[in-house]
C-alpha positions as CSV (number, residue, x, y, z in Angstrom):
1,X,75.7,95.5,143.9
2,X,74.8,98.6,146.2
3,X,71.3,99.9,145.9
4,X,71.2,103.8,147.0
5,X,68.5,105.9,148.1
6,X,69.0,109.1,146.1
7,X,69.1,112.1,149.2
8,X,71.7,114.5,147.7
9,X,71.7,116.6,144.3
10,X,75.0,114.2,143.1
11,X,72.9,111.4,143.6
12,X,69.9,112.8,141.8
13,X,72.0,113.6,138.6
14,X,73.4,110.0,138.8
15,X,69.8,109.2,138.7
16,X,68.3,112.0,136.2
17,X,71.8,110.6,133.3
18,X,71.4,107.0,133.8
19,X,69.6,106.7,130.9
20,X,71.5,108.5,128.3
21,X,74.2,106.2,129.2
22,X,71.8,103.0,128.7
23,X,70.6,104.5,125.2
24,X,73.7,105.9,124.2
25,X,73.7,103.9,121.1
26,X,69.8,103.3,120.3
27,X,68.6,105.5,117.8
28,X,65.1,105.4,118.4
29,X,65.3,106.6,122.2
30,X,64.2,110.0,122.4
31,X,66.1,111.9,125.1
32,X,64.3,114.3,127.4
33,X,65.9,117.7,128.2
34,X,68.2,117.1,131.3
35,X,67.0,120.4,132.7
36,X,63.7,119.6,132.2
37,X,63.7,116.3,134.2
38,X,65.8,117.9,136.8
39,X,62.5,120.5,137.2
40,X,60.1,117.6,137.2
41,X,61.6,116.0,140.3
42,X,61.7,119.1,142.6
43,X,59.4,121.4,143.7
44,X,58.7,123.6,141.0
45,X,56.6,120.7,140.1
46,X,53.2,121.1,141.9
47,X,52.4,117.2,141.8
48,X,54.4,116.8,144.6
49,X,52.4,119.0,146.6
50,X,50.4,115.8,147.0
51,X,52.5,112.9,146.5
52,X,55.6,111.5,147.6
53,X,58.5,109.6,146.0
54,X,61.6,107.4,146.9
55,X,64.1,107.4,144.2
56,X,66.1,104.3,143.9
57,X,69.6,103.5,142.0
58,X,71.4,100.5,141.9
59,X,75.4,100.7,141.5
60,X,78.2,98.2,140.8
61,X,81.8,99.3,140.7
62,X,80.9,102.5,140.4
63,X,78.7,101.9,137.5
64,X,74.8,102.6,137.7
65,X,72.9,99.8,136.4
66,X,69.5,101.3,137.3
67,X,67.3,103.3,139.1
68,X,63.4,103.4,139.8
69,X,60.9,105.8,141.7
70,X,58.2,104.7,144.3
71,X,55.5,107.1,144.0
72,X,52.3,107.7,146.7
73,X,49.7,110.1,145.3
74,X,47.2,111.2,148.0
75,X,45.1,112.8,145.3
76,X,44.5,109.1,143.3
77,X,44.1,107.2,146.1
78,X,41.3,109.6,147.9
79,X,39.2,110.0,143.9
80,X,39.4,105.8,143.5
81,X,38.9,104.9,147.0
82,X,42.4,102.5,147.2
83,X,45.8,102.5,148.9
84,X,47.9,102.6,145.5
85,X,51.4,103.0,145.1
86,X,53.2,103.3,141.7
87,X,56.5,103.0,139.9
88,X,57.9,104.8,137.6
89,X,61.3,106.1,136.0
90,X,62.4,102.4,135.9
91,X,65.2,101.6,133.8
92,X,68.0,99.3,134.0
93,X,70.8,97.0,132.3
94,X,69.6,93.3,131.0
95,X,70.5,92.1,134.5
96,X,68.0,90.2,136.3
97,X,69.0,90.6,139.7
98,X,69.4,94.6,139.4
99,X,65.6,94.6,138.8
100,X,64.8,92.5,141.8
101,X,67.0,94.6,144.1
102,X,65.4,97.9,142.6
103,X,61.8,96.4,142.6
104,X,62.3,95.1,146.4
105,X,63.4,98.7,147.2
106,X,60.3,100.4,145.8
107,X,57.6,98.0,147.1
108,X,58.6,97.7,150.4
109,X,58.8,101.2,150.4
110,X,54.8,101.2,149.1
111,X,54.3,98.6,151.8
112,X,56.2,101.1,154.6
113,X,53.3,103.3,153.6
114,X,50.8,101.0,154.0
115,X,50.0,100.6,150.5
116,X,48.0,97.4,149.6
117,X,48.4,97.7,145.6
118,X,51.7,98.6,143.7
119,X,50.7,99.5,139.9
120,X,53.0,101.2,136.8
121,X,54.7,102.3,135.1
122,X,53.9,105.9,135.6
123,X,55.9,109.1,135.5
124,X,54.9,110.2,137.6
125,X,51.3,110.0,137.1
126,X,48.7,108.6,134.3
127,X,48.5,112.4,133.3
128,X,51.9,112.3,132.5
129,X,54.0,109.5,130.9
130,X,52.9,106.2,131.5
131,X,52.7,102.4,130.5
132,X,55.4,100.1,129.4
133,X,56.2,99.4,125.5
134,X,55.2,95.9,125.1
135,X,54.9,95.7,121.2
136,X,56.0,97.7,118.2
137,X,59.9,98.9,119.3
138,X,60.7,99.5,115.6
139,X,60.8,103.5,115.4
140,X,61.1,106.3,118.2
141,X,58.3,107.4,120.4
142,X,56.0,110.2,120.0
143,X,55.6,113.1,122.1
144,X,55.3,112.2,125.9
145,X,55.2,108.1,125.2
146,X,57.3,105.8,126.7
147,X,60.1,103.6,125.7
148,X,61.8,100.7,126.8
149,X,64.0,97.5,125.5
150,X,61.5,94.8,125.1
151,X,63.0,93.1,128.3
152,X,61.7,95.2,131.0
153,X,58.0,93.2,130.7
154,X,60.1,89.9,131.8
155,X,61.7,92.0,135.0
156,X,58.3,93.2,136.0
157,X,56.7,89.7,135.4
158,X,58.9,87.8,137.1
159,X,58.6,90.1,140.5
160,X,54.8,88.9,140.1
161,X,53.2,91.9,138.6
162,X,50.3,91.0,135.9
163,X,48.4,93.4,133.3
164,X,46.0,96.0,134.9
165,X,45.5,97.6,131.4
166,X,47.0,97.9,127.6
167,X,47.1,101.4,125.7
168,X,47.2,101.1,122.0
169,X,48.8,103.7,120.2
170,X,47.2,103.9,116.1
171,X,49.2,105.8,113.5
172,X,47.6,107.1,110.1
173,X,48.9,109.2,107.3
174,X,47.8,112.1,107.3
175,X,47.1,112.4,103.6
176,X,45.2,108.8,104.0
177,X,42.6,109.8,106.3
178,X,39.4,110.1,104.2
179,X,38.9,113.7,104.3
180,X,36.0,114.5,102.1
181,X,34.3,111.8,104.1
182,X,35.1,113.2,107.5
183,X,34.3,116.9,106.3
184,X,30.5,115.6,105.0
185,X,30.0,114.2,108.4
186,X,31.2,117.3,110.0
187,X,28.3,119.3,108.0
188,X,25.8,117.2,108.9
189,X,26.9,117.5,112.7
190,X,27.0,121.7,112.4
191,X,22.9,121.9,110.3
192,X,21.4,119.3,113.0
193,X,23.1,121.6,115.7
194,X,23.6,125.0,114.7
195,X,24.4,126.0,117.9
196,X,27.7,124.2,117.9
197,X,30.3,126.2,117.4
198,X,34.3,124.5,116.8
199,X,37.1,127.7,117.0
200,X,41.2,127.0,117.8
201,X,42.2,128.3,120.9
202,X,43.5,132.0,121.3
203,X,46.8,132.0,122.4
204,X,46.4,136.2,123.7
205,X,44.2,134.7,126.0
206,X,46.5,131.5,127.2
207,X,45.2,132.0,130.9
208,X,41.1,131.7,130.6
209,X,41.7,128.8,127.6
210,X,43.3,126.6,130.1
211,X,40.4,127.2,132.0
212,X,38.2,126.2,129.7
213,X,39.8,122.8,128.7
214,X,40.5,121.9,132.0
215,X,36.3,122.3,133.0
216,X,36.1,119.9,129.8
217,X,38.9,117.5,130.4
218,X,37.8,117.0,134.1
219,X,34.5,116.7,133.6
220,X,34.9,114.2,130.2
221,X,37.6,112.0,131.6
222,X,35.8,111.5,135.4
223,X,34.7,107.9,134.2
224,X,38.1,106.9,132.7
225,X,40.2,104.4,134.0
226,X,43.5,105.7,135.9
227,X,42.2,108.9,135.8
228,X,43.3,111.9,138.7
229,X,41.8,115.3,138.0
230,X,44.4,118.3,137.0
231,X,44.7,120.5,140.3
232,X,44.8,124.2,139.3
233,X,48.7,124.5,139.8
234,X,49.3,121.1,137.7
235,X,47.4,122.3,134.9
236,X,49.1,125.7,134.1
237,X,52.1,124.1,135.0
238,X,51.4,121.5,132.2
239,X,49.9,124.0,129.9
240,X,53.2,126.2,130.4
241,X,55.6,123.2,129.4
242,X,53.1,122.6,126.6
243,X,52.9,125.9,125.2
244,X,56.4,126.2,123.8
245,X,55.2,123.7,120.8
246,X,51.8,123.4,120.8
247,X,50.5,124.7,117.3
248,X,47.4,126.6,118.1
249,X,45.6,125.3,115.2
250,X,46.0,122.2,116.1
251,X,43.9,122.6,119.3
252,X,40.7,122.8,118.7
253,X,37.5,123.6,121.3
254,X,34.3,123.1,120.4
255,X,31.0,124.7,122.2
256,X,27.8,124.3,122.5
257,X,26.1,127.6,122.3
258,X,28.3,129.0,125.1
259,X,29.1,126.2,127.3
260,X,32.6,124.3,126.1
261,X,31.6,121.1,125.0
262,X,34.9,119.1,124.1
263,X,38.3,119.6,122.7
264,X,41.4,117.9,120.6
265,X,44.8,118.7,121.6
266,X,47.0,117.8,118.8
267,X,50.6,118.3,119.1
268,X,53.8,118.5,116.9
269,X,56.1,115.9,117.5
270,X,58.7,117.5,119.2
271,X,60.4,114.2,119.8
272,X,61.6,114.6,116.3
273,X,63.8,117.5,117.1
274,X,64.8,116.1,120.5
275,X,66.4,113.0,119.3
276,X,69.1,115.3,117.3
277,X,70.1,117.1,120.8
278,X,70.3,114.0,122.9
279,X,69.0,116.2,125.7
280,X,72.0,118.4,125.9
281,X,70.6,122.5,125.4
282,X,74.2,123.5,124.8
283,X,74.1,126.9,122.7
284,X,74.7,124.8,119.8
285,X,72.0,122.4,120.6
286,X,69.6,125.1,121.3
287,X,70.1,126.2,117.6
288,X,69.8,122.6,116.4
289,X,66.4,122.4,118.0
290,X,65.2,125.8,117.0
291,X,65.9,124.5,113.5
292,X,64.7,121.0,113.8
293,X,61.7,122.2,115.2
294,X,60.3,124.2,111.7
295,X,61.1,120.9,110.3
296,X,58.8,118.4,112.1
297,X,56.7,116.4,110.2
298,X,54.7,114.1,112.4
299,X,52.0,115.0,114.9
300,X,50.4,113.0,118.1
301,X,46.7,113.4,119.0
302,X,47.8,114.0,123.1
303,X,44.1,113.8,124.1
304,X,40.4,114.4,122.8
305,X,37.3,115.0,125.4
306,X,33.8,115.4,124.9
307,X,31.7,115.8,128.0
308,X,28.7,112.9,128.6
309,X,25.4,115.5,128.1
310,X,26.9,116.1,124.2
311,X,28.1,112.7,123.5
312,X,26.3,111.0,120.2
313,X,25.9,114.4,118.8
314,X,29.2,113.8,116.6
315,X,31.4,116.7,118.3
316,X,34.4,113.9,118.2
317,X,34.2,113.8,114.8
318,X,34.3,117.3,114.1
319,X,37.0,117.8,116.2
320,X,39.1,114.7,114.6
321,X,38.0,116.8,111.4
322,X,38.9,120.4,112.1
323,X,42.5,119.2,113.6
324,X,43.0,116.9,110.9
325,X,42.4,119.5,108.0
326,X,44.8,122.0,109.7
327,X,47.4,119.0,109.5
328,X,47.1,118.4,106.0
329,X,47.4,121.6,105.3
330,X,50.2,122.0,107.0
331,X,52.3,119.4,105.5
332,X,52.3,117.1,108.3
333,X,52.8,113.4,107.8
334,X,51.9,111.2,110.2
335,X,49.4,111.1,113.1
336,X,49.5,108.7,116.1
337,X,46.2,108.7,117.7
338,X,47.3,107.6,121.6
339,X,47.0,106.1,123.9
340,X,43.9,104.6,123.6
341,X,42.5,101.9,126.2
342,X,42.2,98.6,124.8
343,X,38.6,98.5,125.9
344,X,37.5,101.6,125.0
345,X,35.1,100.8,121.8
346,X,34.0,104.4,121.0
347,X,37.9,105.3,120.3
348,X,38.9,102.2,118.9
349,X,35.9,102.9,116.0
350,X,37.1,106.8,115.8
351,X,40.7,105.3,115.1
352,X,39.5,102.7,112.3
353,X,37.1,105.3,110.6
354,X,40.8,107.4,110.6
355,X,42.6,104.9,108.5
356,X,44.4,104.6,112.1
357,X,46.6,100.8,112.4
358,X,47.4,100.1,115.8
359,X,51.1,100.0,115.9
360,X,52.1,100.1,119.6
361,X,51.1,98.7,122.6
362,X,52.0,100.0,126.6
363,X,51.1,97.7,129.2
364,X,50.4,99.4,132.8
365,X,51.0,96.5,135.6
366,X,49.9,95.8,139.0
367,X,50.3,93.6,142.5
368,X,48.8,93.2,145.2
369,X,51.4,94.0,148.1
């Protein structure tokens, strides 16, 4: 076996395909647009402003086996106080000694930097993609969750990793959720605070929105685990990739008097659409998507934040209310509430009181280097 630093654009596309050669017959992998992934890695990406990454491939005969990323982000390690480096982008054939070789590559690559944890998977960050599918591999992902064949934990266990944290992923149906319920709780929240206002966002005025949820989003997440405030650039980057499928309906911002209290983004599950393409946007799978697309029928709450000073005045629940509504509506038919960490309480109530079943569980691993 040869392992290869990728350096040159070949080697970057050997890197970027691998997967859709692993995959090639599982029909619940959901394949990312090549072009997009190709973006993600250069420098259109503003992540990279602050982190660095070694990409890794291992070869035999000509044939890659697998690949993996060793990722440094200066912005995580200066908000937590730790020298942290992650992987990410790992996949690879049921062959033990492929892992090793592209696990040794990326930690002593972490350890060159003088890294004293290694932690992941991430891609590339915990505001992106992240966590390992360690339970429930019996249907596709939803939008921006991971997949993997159920042996990847045994490759990252046996080069001594352990469990830093599980996300649980909870799925409802949509026409389950107990609406007349939700929406009496939802009245009493708006006549014991009139000032509370909940309004989707206004997509003529994309710019100043994003604004507005990232103020909420980085002040409601600061306490969570793994969490790395959005820079400016990464946030309109985000919200630009997001854009193209987000239902405005679906996200919802709620205020209190004028100050933005919280948010829900809720998105289509354009995963759906993707898996018909396999990636390729040929002119006939551009059409295929544009038509898959209208057809979409499951939905993914992405992320819902409330900031601390208007917690316990049952803004979540208005939110999970107003977005929920709109989806029903709609015609959609399944939500996945995710991820959620295993030990946050609050969320795991929100899910239950949603009719939500936790049907998938990603496991983020560390070392110690």
């Amino acid at each position: 076996m040869e392992l290869a630093q990728v350096k040159s654009l070949r080697e970057l596309k050997r890197f970027i395909e691998f997967p859709y050669a692993l995959y090639k017959k599982d029909t619940n992998w959901a394949p990312p647009l090549i072009s997009e992934t190709r973006e993600m890695f250069s420098d259109k990406n503003p992540f990279w402003k602050h982190a660095e990454k070694a990409l890794f491939t291992i070869n035999s005969s000509g044939r890659t086996m697998g690949r993996i990323a060793a990722i440094i982000d200066e912005n995580h390690n200066r908000f937590h106080g730790e020298k942290c480096g992650f992987f990410g982008f790992f996949e690879c054939v049921e062959d033990a000694q492929a892992s090793r070789l592209l696990f040794d590559a990326a930690l002593s690559f972490m350890r060159s930097r003088g890294m004293k944890i290694a932690r992941g998977p991430v891609n590339p960050s915990t505001n992106d993609e992240c966590g390992m599918l360690v339970e429930g591999y019996g249907e596709p992902p939803k939008i921006m969750m991971t997949y993997n064949p159920p042996y990847y934990a045994d490759f990252v266990s046996a080069e001594g990793f352990y469990k830093a944290k599980d996300l649980i992923a909870f799925i409802t149906e949509v026409d389950k959720v107990p609406a007349k319920r939700l929406r009496s709780l939802s009245e009493r929240v708006l006549k014991r605070n009139p000032a509370i206002k909940v309004r989707p966002i206004n997509v003529k005025d994309f710019e100043n929105e994003v604004k507005i949820i990232m103020n909420i989003y980085n002040a409601a997440w600061e306490k969570n685990w793994g969490f790395v405030p959005f820079t400016d650039d990464e946030i309109f980057y985000m919200a630009g990739k997001l854009r193209q499928i987000v239902d405005p309906e679906l996200l919802q911002i709620a205020f209190c008097g004028q100050d933005p209290a919280g948010f829900i983004m809720t998105l289509p599950d354009i995963n759906e659409a993707l898996i018909k393409i396999r990636g390729r946007l040929t002119p006939l799978g551009l059409l295929k998507l544009f038509y898959y697309i209208k057809k979409i029928k499951n939905i993914r709450v992405l992320t819902l934040g409330v900031k601390k000073r208007y917690h316990q005045m049952g803004i979540e629940g208005l939110l999970y209310s107003m977005s929920l509504e709109v989806a029903l509506r709609k015609g959609y038919k399944k939500c996945e509430f995710s991820w959620v960490l295993e030990d946050n309480t609050m969320m795991m109530r929100a899910a239950d009181m949603l009719s939500g079943k936790a049907y998938k569980r990603y496991r983020i691993f560390e070392k110690t280097l």
